[in-house]
C-alpha positions as CSV (number, residue, x, y, z in Angstrom):
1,X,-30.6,-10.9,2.3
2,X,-26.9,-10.4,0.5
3,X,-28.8,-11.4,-2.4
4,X,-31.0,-8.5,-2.7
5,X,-28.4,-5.9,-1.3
6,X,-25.9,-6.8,-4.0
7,X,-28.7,-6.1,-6.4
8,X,-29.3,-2.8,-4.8
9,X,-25.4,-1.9,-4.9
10,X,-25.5,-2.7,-9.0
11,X,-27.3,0.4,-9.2
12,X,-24.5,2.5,-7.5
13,X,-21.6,1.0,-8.5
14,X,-22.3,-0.8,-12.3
15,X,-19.0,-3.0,-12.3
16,X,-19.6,-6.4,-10.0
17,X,-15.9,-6.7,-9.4
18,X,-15.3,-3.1,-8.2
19,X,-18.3,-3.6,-5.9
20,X,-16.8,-6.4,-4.3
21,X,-13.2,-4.7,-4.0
22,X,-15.0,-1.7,-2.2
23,X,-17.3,-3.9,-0.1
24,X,-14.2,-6.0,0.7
25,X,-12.4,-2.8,1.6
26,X,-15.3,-1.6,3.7
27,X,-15.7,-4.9,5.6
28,X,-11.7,-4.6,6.3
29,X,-12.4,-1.5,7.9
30,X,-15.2,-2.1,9.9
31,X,-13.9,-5.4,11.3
32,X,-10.9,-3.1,12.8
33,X,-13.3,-0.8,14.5
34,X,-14.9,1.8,12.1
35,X,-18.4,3.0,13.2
36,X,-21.1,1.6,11.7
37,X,-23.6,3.7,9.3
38,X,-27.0,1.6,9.3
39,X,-27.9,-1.3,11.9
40,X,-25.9,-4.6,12.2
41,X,-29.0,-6.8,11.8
42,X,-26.8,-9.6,12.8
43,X,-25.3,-9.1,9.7
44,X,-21.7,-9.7,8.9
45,X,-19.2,-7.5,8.2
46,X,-19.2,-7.7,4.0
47,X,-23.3,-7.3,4.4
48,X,-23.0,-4.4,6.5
49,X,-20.6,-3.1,3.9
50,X,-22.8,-3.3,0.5
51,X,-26.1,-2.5,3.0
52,X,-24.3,1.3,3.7
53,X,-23.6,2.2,-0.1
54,X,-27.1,0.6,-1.1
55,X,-28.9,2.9,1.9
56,X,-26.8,5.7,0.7
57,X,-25.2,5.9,3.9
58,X,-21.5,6.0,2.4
59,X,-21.4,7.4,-1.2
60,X,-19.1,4.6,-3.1
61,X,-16.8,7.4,-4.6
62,X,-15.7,7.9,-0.7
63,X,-14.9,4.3,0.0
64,X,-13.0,4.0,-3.4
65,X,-11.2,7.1,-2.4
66,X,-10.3,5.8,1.1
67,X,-9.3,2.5,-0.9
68,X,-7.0,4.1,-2.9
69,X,-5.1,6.1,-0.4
70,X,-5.0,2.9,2.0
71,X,-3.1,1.0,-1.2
72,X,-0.5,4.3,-1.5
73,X,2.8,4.1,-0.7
74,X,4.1,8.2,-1.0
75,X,4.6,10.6,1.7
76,X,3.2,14.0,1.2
77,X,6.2,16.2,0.8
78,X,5.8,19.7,1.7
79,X,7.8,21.6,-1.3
80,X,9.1,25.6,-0.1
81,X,12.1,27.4,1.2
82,X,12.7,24.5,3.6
83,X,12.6,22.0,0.9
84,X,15.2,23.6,-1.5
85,X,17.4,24.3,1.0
86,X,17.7,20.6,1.9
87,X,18.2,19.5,-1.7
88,X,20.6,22.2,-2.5
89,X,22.7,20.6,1.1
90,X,22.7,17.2,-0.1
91,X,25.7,16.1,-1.0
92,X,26.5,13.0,-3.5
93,X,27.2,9.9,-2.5
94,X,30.2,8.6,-2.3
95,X,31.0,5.1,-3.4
96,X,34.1,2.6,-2.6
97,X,37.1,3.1,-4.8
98,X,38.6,0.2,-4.0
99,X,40.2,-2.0,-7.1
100,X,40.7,-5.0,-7.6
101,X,43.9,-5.8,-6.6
102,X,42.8,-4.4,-3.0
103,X,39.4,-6.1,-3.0
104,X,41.4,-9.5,-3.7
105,X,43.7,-8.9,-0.9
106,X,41.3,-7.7,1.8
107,X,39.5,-10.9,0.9
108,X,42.1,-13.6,1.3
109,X,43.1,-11.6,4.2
110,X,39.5,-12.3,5.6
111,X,39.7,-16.1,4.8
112,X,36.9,-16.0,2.4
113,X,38.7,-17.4,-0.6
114,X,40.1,-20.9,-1.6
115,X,42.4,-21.3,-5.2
116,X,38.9,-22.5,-7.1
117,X,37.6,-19.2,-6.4
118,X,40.4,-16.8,-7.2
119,X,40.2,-14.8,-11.0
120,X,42.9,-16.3,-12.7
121,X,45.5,-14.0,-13.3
């Protein structure tokens, strides 16, 4: 029954391997609790996936759009008056001025030098 389903999906989605990365997607989804669109048939998860874009019951443009947003990693920022009043309060960073002279002394004072590791001066 795959069999004849993947066939079916060829026609929607040309490209084997993006079928599989959107059936794969689907599946995901279903297994953690997404309603189903056509029966279960005792069918798997992966099945029920490429049965639903072969009935038509999920357009593949919407699952690859759901698959892309799931792999994002930005925040929606909203940009207004709010926005460039927080950049224009940011102030810079301000990093640790200490030498090396200082650096070596805090550091010996801590115990966390022998000779062997002491620059030679």
């Amino acid at each position: 029954m795959a069999r004849v389903t993947v066939e079916d999906c060829v026609e929607k989605v040309p490209n084997r391997f993006n079928l599989v990365l959107l059936a794969a997607h689907r599946a995901r989804v279903l297994a953690s609790g997404a309603p189903l669109l056509v029966d279960r048939d005792n069918d798997k998860n992966p099945v029920v996936a490429l049965r639903e874009m072969a009935d038509d019951s999920l357009p593949p443009a919407k699952v690859e759009e759901d698959l892309v947003s799931s792999l994002q990693r930005q925040f929606d920022v909203e940009e207004g008056e709010d926005a460039a009043e927080g950049a224009e309060g940011a102030e810079a960073p301000k990093f640790d001025e200490t030498d090396q002279d200082r650096y070596l002394q805090q550091i010996k004072a801590a115990g966390m030098t022998t000779p062997q590791s002491l620059p030679k001066s």
